[in-house]
C-alpha positions in Angstrom: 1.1 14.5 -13.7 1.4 10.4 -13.9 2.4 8.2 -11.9 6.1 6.9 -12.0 5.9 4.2 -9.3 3.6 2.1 -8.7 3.6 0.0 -5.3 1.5 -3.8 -5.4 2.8 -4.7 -2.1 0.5 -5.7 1.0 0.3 -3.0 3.9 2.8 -3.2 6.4 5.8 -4.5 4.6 7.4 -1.1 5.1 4.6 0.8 3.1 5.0 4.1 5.0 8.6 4.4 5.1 8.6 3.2 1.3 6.1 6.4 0.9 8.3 8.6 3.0 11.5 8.0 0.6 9.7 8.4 -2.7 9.0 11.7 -1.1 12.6 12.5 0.0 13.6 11.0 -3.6 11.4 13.6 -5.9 9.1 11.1 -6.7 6.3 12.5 -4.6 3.0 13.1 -3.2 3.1 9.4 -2.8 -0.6 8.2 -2.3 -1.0 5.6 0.8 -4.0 4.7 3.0 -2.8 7.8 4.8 -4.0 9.9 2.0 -7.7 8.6 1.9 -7.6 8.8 5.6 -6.3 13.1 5.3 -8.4 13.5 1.9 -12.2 11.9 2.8 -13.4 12.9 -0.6 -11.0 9.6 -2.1 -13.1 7.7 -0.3 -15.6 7.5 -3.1 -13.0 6.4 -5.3 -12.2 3.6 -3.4 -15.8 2.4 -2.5 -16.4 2.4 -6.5 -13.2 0.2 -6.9 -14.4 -1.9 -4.3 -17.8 -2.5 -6.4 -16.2 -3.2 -9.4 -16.8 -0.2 -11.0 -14.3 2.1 -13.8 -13.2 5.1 -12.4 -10.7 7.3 -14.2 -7.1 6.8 -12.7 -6.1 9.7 -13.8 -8.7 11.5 -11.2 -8.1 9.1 -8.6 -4.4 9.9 -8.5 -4.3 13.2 -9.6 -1.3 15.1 -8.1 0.3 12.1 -7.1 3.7 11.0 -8.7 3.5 7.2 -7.3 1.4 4.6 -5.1 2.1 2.8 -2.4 0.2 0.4 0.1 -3.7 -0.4 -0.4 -6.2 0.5 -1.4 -3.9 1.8 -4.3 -2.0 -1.7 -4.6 -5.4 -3.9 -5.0 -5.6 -2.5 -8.5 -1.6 -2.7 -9.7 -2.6 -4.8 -12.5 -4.9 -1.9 -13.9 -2.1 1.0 -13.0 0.4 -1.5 -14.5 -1.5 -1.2 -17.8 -2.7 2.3 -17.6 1.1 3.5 -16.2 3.1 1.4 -19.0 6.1 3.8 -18.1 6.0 3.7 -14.4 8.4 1.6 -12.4 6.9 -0.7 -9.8 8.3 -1.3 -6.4 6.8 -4.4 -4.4 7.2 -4.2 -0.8 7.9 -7.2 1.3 9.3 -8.4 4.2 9.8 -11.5 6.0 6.6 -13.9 6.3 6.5 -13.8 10.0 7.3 -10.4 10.8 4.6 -9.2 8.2 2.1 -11.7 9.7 3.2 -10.5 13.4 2.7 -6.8 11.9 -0.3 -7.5 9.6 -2.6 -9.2 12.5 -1.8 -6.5 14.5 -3.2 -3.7 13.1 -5.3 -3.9 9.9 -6.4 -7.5 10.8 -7.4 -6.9 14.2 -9.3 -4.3 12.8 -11.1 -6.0 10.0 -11.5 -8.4 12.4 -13.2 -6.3 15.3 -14.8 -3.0 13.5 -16.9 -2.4 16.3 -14.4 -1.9 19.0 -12.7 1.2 17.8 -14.4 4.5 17.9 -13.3 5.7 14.1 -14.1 8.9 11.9 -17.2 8.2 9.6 -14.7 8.2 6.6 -12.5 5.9 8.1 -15.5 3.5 8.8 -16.3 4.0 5.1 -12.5 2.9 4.0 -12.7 -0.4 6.8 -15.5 -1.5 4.6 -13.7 -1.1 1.5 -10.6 -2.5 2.6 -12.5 -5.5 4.3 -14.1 -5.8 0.9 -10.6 -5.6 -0.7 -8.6 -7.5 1.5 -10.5 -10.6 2.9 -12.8 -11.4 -0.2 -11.1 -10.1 -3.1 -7.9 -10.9 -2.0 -7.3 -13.4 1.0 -10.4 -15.5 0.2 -10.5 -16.1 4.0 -10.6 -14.4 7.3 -8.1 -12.0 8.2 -7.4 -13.7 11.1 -6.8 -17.1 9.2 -2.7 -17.3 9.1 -2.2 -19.9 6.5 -4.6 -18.4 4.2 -3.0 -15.4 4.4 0.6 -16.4 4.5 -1.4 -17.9 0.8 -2.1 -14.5 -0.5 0.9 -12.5 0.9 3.2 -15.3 -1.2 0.9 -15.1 -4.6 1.0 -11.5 -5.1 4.6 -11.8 -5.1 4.3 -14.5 -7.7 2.1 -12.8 -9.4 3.7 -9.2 -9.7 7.0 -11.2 -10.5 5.3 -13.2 -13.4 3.1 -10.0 -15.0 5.7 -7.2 -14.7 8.9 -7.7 -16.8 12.1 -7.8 -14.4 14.0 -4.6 -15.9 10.2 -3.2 -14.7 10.3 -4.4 -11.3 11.9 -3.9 -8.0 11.3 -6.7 -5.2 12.2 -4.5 -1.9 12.3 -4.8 1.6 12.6 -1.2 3.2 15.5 -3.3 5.5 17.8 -2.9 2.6 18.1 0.9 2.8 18.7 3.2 -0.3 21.4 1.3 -2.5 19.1 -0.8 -4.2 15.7 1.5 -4.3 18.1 4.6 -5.4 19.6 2.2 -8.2 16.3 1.0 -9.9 15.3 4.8 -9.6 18.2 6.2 -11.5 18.9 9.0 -8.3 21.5 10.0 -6.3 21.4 8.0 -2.6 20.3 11.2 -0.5 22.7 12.2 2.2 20.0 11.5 5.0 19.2 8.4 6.9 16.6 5.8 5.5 13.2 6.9 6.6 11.4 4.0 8.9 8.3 5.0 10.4 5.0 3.6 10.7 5.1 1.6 14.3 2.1 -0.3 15.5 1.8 2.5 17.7 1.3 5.0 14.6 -1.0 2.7 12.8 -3.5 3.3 15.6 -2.8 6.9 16.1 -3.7 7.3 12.3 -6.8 5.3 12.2 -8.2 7.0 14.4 -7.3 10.6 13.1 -5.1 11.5 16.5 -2.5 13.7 14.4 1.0 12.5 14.4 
């Protein structure tokens, strides 16, 4: 198994529900942060990306059929080129609603570490994703707006100017099925557009409370 999609888009521009249709659409197990956080022996994955270390892909994702949200998206470039058949899918959503969404949840906890009582793997995957996010990607604090308003906008340049257009979907999860169903090649499934993945869920999932 390979993946077929490949998602560069920041966490919470609809990442989860994005997940949840891939699934409904055949192209699942979709890997997400949710994964790392159900699966704790990813985490080594992740902490050797994180380094700047190789790691076989093919390991990383095995028995996953597409990617979605980070840690996953930090490395689209490399799935890009090691996928060369997979679609990719970058999730957005309006600046300020991501930014409202974003410094909500993984910013504030980036921000504050020591104020939530988390699973030892989960503790593990805040340090890689504050490695990930605010150096590697952001260049600033989480917590800094306008530099990440910055880095939000530049990965969409980016993914726009690397992957060819008939390769690439830009989508918000606010469109619904026509378009993702389209760019897929499937039929639009006779169920609602999944949306899940409130502020309220984030926190129930970092800190393992089951859902």
């Amino acid at each position: 198994m390979s993946l077929q999609v490949i998602g560069p888009g920041f966490g919470r521009t609809g990442t989860m529900s994005l997940k949840a249709a891939l699934d409904l659409l055949g192209f699942g197990p979709c890997h997400h942060m949710e994964e790392v956080f159900a699966h704790p022996a990813q985490v080594a994955h992740w902490q050797a990306v994180a380094a700047g270390r190789k790691v076989d892909w093919g390991t990383v994702f095995a028995g996953y059929r597409s990617q979605v949200d980070w840690p996953g998206a930090h490395c689209w470039r490399d799935l890009a080129a090691a996928y060369p058949d997979a679609k990719v899918i970058l999730s957005v959503r309006p600046e300020d609603s991501w930014w409202r969404s974003f410094s909500s949840t993984i910013a504030r906890l980036i921000a504050n570490p020591n104020d939530f009582p988390l699973p030892p793997h989960i503790q593990d995957m805040l340090v890689v994703g504050t490695e990930m996010i605010e150096r590697q990607t952001f260049g600033c604090k989480v917590t800094d707006q306008a530099g990440a308003l910055a880095a939000y906008r530049l990965r969409t340049e980016q993914v726009r100017a690397a992957i060819p257009a008939e390769r690439l979907l830009v989508f918000d999860v606010a469109e619904g099925w026509g378009p993702l169903c389209r760019f897929l090649g499937v039929a639009v499934p006779d169920v609602a557009f999944p949306h899940v993945n409130s502020t309220d869920d984030f926190w129930k999932l970092v800190r393992g409370e089951p859902h």
